[in-house]
C-alpha positions in Angstrom: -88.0 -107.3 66.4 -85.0 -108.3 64.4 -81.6 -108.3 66.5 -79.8 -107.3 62.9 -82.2 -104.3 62.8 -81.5 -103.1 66.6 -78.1 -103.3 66.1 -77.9 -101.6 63.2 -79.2 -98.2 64.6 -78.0 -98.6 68.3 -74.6 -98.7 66.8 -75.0 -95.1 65.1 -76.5 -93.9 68.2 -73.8 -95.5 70.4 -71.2 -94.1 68.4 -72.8 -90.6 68.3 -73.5 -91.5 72.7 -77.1 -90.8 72.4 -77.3 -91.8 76.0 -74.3 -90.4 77.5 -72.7 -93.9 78.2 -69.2 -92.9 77.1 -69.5 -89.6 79.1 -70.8 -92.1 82.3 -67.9 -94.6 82.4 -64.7 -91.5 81.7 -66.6 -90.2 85.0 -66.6 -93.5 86.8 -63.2 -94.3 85.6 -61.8 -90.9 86.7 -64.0 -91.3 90.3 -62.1 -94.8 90.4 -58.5 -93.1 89.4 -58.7 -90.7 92.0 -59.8 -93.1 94.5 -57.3 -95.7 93.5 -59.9 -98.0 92.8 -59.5 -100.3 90.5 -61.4 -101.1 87.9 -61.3 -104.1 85.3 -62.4 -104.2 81.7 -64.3 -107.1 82.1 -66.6 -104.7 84.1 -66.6 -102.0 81.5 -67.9 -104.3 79.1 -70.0 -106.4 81.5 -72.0 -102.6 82.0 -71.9 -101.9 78.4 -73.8 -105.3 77.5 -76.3 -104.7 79.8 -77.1 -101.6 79.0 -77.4 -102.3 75.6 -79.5 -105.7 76.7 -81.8 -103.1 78.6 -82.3 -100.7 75.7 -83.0 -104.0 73.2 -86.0 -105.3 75.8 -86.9 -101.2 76.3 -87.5 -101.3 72.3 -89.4 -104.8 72.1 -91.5 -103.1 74.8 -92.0 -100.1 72.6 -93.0 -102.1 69.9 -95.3 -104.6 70.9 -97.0 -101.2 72.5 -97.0 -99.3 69.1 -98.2 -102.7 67.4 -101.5 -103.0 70.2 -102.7 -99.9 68.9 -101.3 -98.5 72.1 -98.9 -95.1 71.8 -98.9 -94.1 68.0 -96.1 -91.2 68.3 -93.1 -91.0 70.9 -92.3 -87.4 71.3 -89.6 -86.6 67.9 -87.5 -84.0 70.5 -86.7 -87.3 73.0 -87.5 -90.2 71.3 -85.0 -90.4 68.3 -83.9 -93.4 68.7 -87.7 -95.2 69.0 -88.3 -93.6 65.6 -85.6 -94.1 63.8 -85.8 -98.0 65.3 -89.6 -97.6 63.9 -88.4 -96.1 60.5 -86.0 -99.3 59.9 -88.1 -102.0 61.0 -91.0 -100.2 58.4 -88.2 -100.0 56.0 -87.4 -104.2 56.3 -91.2 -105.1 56.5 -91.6 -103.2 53.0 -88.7 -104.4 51.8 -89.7 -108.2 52.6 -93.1 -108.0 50.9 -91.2 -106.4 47.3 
């Protein structure tokens, strides 16, 4: 799977926070202000990459399934992201034979 491709559409899902990551570090960054803990951007970042990192080899996964012949539909209701991941990489494959 392309990189370009993936981070195309996990940027308009991250800005939209599909997963709730914004929502998880205001909570841990209130926790940590209440508890006068402190907490560093480096570490905000650090936790953003790899959750991004683990939703990138979560996709490859997905793929290489899909391409096996294994799982032919994700559930639409859950899975928005897998499809519209699916729908782009379809849309560069036909795009590269034209």
């Amino acid at each position: 799977m392309d990189r370009k491709i993936f981070n195309k559409v996990y940027a308009k899902y991250f800005k939209a926070d599909y997963w709730l990551t914004k929502k998880i570090i205001h909570d841990k960054l209130l926790y940590a202000k209440e508890n006068n803990i402190a907490v560093k951007l480096i570490d905000i970042k650090q936790y953003l990459r790899r959750e991004k990192e683990k939703c990138f080899n979560m996709m490859i996964e997905r793929v290489k399934i899909i391409n096996d012949g294994g799982i032919k539909q994700y559930p639409a209701y859950r899975e928005k992201f897998t499809h519209a991941i699916i729908k782009e990489l379809n849309r560069s494959i036909k795009t590269e034979v034209l």
